[in-house]
PDB file with one MODEL, atoms N, CA, C and O in Angstrom:
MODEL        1
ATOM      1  N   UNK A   1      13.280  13.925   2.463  1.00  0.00           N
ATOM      2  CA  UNK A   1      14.468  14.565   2.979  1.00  0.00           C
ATOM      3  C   UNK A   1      14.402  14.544   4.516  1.00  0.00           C
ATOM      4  O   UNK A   1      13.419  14.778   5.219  1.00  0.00           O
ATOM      5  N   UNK A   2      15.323  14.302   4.793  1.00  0.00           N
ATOM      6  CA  UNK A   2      15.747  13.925   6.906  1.00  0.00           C
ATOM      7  C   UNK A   2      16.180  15.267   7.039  1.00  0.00           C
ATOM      8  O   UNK A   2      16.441  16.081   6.153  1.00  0.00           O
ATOM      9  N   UNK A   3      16.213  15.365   8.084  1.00  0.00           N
ATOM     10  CA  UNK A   3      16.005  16.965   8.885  1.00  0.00           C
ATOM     11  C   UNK A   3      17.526  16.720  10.047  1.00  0.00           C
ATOM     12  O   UNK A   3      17.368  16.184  11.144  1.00  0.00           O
ATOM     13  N   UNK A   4      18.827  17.176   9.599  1.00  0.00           N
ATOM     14  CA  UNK A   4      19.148  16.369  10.834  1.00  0.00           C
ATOM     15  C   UNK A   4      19.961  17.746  11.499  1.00  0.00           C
ATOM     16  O   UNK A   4      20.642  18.643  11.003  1.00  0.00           O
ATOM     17  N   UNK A   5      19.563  17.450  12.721  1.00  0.00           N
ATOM     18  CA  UNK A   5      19.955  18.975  13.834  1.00  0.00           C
ATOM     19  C   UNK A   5      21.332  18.440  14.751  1.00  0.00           C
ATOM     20  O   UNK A   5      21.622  17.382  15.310  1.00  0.00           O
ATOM     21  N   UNK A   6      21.821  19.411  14.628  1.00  0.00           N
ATOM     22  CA  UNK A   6      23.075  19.226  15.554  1.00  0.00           C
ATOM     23  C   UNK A   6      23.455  20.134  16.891  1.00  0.00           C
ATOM     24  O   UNK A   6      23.518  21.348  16.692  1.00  0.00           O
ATOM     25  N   UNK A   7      23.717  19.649  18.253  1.00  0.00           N
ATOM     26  CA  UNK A   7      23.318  20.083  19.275  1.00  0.00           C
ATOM     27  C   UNK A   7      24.577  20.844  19.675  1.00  0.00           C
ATOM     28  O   UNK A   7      25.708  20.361  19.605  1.00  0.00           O
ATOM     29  N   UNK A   8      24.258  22.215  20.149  1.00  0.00           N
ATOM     30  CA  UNK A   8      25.532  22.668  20.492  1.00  0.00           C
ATOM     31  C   UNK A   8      25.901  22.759  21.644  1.00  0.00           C
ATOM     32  O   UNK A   8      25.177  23.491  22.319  1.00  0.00           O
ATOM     33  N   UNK A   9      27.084  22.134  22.376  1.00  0.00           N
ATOM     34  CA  UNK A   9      27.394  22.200  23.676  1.00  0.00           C
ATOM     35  C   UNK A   9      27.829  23.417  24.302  1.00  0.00           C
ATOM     36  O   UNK A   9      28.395  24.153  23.493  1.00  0.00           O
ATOM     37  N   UNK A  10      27.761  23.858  25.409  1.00  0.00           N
ATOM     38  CA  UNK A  10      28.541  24.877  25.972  1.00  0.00           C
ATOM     39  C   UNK A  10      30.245  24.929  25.724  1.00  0.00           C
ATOM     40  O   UNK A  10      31.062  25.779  26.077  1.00  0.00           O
ATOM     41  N   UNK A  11      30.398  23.797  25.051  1.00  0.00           N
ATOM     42  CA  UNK A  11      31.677  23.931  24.994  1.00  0.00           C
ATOM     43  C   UNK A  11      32.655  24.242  23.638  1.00  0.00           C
ATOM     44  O   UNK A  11      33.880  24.340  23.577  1.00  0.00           O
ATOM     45  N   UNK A  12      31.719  24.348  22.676  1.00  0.00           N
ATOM     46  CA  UNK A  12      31.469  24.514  21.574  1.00  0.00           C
ATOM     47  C   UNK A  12      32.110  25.715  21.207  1.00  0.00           C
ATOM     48  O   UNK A  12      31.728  26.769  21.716  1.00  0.00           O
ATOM     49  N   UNK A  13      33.295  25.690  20.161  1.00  0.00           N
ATOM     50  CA  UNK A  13      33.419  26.911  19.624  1.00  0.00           C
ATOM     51  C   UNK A  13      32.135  27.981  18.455  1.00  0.00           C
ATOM     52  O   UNK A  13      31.379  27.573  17.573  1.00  0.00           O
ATOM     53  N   UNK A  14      32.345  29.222  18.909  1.00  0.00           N
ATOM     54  CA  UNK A  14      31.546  30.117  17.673  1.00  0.00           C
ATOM     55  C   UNK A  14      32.625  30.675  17.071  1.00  0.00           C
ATOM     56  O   UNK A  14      33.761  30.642  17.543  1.00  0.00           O
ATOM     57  N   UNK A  15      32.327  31.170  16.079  1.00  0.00           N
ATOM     58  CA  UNK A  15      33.120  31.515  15.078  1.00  0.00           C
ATOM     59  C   UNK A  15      32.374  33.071  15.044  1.00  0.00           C
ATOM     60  O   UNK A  15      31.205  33.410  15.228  1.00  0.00           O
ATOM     61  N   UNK A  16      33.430  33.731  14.769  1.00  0.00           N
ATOM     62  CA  UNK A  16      33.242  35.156  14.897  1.00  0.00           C
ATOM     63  C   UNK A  16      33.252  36.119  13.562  1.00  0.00           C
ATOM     64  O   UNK A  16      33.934  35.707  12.624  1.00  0.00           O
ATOM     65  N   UNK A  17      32.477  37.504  13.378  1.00  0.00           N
ATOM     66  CA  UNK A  17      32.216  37.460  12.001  1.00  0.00           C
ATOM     67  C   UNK A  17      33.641  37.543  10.533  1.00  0.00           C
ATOM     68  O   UNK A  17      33.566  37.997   9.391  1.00  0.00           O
ATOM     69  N   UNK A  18      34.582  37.003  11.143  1.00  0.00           N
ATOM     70  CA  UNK A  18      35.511  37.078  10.214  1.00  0.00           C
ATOM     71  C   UNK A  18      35.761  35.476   9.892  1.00  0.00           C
ATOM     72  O   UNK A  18      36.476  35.200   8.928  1.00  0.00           O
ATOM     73  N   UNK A  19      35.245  34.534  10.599  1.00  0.00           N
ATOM     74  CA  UNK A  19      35.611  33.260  10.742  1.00  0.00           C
ATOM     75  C   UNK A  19      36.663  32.671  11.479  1.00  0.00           C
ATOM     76  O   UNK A  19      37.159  31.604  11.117  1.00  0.00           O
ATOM     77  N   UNK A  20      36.989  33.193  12.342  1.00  0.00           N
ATOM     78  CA  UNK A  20      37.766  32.579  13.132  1.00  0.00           C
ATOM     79  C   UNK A  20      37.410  32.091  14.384  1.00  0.00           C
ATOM     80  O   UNK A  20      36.635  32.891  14.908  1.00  0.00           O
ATOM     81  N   UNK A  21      37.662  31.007  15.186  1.00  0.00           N
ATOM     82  CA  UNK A  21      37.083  30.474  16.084  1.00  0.00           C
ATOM     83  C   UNK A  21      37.463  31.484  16.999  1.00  0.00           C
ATOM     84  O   UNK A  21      38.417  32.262  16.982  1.00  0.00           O
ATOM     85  N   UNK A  22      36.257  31.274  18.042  1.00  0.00           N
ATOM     86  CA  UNK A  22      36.455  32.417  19.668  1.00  0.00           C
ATOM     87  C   UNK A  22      35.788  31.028  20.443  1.00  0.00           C
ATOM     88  O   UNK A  22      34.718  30.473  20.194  1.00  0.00           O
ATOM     89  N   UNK A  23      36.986  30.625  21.638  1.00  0.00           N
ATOM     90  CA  UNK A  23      36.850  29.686  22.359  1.00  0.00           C
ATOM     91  C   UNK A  23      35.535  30.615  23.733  1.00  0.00           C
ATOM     92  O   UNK A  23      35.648  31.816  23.981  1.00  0.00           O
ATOM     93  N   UNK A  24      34.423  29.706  24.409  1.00  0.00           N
ATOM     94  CA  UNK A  24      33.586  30.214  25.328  1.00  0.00           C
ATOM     95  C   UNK A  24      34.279  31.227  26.506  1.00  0.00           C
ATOM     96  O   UNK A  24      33.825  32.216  27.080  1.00  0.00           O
ATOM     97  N   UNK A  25      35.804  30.410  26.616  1.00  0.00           N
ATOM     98  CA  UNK A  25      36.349  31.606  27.446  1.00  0.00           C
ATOM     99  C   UNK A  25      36.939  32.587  27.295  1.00  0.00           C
ATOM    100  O   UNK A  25      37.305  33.222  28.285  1.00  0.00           O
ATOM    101  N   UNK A  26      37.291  33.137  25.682  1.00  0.00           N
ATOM    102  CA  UNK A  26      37.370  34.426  25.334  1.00  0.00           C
ATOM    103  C   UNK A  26      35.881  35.373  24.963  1.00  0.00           C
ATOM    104  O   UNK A  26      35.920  36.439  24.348  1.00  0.00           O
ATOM    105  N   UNK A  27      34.538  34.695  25.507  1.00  0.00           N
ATOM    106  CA  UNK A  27      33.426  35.487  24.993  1.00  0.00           C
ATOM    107  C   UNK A  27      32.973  36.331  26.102  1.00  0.00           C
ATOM    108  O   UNK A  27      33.066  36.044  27.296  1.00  0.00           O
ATOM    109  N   UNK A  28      32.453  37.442  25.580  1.00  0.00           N
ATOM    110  CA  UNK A  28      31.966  38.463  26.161  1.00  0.00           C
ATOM    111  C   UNK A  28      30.948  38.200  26.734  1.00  0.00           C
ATOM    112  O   UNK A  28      30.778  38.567  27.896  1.00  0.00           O
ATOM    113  N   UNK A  29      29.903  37.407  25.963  1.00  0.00           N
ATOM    114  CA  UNK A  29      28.931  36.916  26.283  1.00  0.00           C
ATOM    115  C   UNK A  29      28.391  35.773  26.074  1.00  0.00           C
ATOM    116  O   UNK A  29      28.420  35.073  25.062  1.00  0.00           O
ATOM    117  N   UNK A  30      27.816  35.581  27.229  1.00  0.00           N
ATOM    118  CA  UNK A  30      27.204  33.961  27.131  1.00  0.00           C
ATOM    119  C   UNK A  30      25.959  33.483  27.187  1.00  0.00           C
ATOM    120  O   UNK A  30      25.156  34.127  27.862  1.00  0.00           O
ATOM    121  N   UNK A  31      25.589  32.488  26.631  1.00  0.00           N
ATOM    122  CA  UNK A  31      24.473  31.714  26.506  1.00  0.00           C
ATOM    123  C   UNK A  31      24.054  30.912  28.163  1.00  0.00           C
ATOM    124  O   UNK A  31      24.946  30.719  28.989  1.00  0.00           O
ATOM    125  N   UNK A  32      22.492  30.495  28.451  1.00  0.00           N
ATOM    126  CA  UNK A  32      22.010  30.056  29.316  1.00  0.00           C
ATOM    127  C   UNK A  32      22.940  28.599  29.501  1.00  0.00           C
ATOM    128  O   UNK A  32      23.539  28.313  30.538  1.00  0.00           O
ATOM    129  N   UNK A  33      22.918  27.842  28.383  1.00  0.00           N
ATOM    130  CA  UNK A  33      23.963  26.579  28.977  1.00  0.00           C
ATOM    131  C   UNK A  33      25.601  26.971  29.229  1.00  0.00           C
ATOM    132  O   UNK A  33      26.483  26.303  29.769  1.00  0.00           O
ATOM    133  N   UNK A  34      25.642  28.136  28.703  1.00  0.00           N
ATOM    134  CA  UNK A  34      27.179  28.330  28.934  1.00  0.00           C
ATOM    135  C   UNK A  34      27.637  28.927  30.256  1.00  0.00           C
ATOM    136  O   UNK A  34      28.696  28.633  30.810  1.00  0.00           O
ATOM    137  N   UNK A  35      26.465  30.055  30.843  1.00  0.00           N
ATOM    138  CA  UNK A  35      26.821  30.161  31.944  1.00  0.00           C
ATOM    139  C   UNK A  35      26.267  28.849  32.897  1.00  0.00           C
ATOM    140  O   UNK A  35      26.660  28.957  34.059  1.00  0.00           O
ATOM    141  N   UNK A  36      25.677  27.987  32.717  1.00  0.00           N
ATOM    142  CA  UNK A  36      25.083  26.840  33.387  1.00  0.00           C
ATOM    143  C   UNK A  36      26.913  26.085  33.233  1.00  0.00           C
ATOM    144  O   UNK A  36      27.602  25.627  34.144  1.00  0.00           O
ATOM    145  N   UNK A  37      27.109  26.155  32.365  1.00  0.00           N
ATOM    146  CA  UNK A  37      28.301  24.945  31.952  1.00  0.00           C
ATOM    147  C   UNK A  37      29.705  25.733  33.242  1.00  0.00           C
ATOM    148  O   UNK A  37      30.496  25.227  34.037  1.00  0.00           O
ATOM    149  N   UNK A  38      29.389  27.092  32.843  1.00  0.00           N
ATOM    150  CA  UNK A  38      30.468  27.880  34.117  1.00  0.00           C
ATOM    151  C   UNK A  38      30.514  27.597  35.433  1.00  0.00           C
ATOM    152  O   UNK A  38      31.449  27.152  36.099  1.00  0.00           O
ATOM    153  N   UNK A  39      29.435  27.891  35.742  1.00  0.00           N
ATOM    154  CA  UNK A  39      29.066  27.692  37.164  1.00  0.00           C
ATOM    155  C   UNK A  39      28.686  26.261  37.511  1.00  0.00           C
ATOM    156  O   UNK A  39      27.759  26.079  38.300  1.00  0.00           O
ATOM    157  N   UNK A  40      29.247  25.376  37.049  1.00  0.00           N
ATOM    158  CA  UNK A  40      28.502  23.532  37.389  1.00  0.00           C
ATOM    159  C   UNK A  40      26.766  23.701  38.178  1.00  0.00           C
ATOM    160  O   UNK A  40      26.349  23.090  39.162  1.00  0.00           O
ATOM    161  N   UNK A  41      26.186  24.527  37.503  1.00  0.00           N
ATOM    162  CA  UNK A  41      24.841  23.966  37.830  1.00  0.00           C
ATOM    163  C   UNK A  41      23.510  23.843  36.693  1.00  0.00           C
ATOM    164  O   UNK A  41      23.925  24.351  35.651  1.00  0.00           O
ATOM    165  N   UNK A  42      22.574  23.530  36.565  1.00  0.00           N
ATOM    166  CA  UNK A  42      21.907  22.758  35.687  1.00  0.00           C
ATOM    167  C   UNK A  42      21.230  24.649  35.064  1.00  0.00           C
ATOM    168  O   UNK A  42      21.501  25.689  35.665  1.00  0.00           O
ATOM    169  N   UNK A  43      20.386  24.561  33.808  1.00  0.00           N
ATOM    170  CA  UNK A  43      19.844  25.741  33.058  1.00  0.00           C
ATOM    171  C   UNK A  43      19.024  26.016  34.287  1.00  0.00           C
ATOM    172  O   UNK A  43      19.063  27.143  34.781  1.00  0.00           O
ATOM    173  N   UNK A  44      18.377  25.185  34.751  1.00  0.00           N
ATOM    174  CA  UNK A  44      17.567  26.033  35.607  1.00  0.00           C
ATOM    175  C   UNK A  44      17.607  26.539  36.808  1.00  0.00           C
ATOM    176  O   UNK A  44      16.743  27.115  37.469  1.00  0.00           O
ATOM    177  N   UNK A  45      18.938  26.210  37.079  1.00  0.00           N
ATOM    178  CA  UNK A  45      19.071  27.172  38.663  1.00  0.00           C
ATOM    179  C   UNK A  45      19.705  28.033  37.886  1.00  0.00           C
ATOM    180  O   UNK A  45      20.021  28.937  38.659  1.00  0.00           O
ATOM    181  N   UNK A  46      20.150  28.353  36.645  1.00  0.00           N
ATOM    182  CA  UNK A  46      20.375  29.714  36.268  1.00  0.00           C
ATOM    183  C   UNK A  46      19.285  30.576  35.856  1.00  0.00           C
ATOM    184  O   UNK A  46      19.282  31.806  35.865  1.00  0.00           O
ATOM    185  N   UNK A  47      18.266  29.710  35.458  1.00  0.00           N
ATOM    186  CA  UNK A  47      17.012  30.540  35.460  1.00  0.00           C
ATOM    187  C   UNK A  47      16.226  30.995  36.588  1.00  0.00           C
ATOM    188  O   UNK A  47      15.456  31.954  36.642  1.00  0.00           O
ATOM    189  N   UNK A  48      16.517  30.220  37.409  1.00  0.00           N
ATOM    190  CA  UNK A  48      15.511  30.824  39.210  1.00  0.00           C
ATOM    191  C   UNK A  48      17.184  31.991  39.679  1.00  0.00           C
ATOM    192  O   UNK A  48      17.163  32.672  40.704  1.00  0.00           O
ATOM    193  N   UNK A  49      18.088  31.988  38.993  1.00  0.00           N
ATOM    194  CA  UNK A  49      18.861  32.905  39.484  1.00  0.00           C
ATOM    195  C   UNK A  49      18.365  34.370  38.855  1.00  0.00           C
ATOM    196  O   UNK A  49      18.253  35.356  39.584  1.00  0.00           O
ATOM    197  N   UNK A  50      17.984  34.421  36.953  1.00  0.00           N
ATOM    198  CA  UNK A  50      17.880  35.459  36.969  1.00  0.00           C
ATOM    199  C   UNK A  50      16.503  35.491  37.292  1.00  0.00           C
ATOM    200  O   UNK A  50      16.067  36.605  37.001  1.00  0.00           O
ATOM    201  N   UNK A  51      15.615  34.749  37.772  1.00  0.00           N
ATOM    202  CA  UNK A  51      14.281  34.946  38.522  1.00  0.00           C
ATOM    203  C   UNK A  51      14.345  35.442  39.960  1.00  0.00           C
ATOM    204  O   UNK A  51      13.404  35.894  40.613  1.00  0.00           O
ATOM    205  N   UNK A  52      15.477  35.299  40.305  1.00  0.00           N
ATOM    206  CA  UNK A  52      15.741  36.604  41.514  1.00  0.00           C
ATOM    207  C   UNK A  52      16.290  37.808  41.620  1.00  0.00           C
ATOM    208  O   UNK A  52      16.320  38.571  42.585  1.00  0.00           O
ATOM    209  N   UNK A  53      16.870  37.952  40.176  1.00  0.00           N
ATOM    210  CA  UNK A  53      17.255  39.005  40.368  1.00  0.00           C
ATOM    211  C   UNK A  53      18.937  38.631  40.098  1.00  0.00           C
ATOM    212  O   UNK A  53      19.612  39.356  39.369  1.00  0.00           O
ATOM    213  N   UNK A  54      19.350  37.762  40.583  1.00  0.00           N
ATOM    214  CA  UNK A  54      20.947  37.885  41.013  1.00  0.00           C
ATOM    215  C   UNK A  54      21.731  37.551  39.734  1.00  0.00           C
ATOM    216  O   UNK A  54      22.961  37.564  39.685  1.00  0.00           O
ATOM    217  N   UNK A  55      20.872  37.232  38.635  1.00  0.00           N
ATOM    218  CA  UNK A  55      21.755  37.581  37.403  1.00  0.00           C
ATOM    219  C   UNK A  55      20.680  38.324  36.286  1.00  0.00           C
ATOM    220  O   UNK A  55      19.498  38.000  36.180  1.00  0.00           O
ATOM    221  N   UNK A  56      21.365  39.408  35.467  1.00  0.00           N
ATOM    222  CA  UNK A  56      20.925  39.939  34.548  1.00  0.00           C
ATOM    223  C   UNK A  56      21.186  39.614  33.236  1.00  0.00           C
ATOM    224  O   UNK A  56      22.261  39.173  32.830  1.00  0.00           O
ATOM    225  N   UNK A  57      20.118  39.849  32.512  1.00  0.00           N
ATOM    226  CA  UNK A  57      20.459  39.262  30.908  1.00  0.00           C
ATOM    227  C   UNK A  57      20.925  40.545  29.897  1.00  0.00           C
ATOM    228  O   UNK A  57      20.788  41.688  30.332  1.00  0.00           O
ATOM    229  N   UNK A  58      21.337  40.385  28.886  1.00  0.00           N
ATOM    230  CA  UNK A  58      21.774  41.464  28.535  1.00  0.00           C
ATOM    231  C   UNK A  58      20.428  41.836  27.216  1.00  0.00           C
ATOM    232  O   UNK A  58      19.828  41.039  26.496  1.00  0.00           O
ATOM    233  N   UNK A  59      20.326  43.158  27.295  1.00  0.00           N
ATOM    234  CA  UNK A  59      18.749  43.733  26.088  1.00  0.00           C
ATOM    235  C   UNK A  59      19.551  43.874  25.039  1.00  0.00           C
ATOM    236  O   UNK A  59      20.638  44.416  24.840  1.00  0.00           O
ATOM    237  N   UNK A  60      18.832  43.310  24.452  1.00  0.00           N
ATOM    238  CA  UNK A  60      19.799  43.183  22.539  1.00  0.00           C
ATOM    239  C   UNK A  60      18.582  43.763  21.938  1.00  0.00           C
ATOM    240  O   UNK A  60      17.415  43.400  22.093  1.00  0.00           O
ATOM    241  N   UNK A  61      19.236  45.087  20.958  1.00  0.00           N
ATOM    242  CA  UNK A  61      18.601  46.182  20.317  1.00  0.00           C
ATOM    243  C   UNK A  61      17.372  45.612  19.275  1.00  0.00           C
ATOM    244  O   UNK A  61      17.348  44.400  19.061  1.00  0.00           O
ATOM    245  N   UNK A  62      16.704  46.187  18.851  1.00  0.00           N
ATOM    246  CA  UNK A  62      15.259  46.061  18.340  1.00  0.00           C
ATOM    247  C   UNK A  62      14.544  44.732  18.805  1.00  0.00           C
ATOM    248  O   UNK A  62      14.133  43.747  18.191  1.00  0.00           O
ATOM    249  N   UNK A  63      14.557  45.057  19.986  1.00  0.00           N
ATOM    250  CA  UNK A  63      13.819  43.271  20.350  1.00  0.00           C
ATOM    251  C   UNK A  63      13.570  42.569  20.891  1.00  0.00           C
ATOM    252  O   UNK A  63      12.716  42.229  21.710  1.00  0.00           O
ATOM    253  N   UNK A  64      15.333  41.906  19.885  1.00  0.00           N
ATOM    254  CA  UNK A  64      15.669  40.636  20.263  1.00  0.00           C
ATOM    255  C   UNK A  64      15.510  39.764  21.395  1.00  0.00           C
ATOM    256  O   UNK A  64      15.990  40.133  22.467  1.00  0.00           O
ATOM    257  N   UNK A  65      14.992  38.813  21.330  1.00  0.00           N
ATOM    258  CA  UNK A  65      15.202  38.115  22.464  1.00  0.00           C
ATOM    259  C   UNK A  65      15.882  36.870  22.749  1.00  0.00           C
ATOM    260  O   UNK A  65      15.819  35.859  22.050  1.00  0.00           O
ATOM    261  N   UNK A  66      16.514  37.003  23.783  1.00  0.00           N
ATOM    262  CA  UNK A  66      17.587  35.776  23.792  1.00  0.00           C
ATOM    263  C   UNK A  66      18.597  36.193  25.253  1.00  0.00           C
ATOM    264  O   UNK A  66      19.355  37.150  25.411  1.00  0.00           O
ATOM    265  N   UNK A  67      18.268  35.122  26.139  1.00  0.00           N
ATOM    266  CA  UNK A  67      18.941  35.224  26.868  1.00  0.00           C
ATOM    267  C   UNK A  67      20.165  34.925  27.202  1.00  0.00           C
ATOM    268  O   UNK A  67      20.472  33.923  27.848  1.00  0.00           O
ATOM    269  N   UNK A  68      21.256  36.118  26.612  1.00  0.00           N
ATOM    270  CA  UNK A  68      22.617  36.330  27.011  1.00  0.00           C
ATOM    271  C   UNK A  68      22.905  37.005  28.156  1.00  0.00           C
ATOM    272  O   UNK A  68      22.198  37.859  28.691  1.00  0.00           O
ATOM    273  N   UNK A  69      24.213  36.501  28.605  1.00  0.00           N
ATOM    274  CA  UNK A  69      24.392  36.983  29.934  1.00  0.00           C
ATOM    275  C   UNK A  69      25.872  37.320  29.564  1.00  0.00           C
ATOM    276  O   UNK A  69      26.564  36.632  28.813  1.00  0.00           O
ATOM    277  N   UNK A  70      26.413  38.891  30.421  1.00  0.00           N
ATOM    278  CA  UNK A  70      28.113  39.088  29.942  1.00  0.00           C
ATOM    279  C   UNK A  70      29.142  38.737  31.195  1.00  0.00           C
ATOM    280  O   UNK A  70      29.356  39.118  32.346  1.00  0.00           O
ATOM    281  N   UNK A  71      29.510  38.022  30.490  1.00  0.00           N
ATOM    282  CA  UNK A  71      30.590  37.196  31.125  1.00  0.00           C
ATOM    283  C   UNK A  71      31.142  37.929  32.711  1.00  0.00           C
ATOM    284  O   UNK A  71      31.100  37.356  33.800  1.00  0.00           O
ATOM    285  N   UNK A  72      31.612  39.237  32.463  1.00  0.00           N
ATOM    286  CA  UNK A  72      32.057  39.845  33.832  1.00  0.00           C
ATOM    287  C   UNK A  72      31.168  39.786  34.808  1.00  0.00           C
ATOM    288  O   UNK A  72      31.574  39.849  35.968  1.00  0.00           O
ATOM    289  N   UNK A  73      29.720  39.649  34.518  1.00  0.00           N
ATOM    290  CA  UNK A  73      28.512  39.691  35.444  1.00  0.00           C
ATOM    291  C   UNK A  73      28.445  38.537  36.468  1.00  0.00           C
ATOM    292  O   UNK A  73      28.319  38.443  37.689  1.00  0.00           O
ATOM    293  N   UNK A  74      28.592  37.660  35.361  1.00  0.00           N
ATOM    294  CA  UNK A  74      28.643  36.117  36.107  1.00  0.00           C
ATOM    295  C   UNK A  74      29.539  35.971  37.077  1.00  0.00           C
ATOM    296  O   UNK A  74      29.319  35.556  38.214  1.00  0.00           O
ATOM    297  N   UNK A  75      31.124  36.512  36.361  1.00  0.00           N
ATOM    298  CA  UNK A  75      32.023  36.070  36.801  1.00  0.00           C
ATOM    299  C   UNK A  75      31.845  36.519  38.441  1.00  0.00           C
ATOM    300  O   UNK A  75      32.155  35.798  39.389  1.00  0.00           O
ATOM    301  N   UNK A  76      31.331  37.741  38.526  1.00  0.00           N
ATOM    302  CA  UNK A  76      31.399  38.654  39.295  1.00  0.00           C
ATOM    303  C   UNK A  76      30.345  38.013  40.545  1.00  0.00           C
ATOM    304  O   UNK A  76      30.502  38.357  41.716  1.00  0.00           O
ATOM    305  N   UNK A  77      29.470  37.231  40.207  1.00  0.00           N
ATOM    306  CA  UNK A  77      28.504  37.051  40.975  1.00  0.00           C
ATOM    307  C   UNK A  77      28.776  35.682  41.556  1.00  0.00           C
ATOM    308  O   UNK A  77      28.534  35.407  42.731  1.00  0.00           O
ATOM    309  N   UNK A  78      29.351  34.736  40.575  1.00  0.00           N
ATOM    310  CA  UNK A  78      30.291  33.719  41.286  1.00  0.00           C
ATOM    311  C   UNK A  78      31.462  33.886  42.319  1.00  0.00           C
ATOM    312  O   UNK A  78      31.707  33.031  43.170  1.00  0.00           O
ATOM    313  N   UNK A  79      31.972  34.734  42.215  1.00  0.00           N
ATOM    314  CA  UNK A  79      33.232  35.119  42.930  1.00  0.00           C
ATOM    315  C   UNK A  79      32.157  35.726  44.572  1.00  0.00           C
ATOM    316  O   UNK A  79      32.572  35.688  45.730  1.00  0.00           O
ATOM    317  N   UNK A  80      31.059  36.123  44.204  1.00  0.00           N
ATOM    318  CA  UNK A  80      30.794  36.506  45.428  1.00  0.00           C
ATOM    319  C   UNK A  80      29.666  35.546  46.528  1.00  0.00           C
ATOM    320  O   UNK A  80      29.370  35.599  47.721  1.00  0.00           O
ATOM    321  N   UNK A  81      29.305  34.754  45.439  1.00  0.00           N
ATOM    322  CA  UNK A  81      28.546  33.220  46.024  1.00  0.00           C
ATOM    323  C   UNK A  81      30.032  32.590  46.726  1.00  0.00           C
ATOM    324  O   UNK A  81      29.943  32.620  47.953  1.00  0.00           O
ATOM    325  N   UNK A  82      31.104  32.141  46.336  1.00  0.00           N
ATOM    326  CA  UNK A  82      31.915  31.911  46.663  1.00  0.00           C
ATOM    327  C   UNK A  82      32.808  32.344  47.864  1.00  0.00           C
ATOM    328  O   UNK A  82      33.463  31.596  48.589  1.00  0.00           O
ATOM    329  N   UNK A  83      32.703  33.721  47.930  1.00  0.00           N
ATOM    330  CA  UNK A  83      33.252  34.663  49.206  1.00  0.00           C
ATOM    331  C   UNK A  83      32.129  34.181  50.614  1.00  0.00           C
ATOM    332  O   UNK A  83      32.533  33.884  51.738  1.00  0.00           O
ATOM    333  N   UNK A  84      30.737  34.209  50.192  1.00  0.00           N
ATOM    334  CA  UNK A  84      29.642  34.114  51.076  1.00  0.00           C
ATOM    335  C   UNK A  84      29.579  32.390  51.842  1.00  0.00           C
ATOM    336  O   UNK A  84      29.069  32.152  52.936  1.00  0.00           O
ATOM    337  N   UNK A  85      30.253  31.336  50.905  1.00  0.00           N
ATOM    338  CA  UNK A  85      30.097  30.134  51.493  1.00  0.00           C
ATOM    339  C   UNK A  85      31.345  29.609  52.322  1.00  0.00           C
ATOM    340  O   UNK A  85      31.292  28.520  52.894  1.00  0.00           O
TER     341      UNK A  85
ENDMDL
END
């Protein structure tokens, strides 16, 4: 049996728990390539970003780990990289 994996883009709809699609720009929250895919820069200057501090991930209860980030945060921190250049 073949193993076959399918890659999900940032651009990628999720489906929400009723089944209906939620496009990346109605989500609350986002994934490391999705805010990478937002901001046109690669996973890892979003990772030396929240390695400074200038973005936060969000703590998901008993645990979890997984770095989500909520959308207003980003938005918020782009808009002000943007004001600064």
């Amino acid at each position: 049996m073949t193993k076959h994996s399918t890659r999900r883009t940032p651009t990628d709809r999720r489906r929400d728990g009723g089944g209906a699609v939620v496009p990346m720009a109605e989500r609350l929250l986002l994934s490391e390539p999705e805010v990478a895919a937002l901001s046109g820069v690669s996973r890892h200057t979003v990772r030396r970003w929240k390695a400074a501090g200038l973005l936060r991930t969000v703590e998901l209860p008993f645990g979890m780990r997984r770095n989500l980030y909520r959308r207003a945060d980003v938005e918020a921190f782009l808009a002000r990289a943007r004001d600064r250049a």
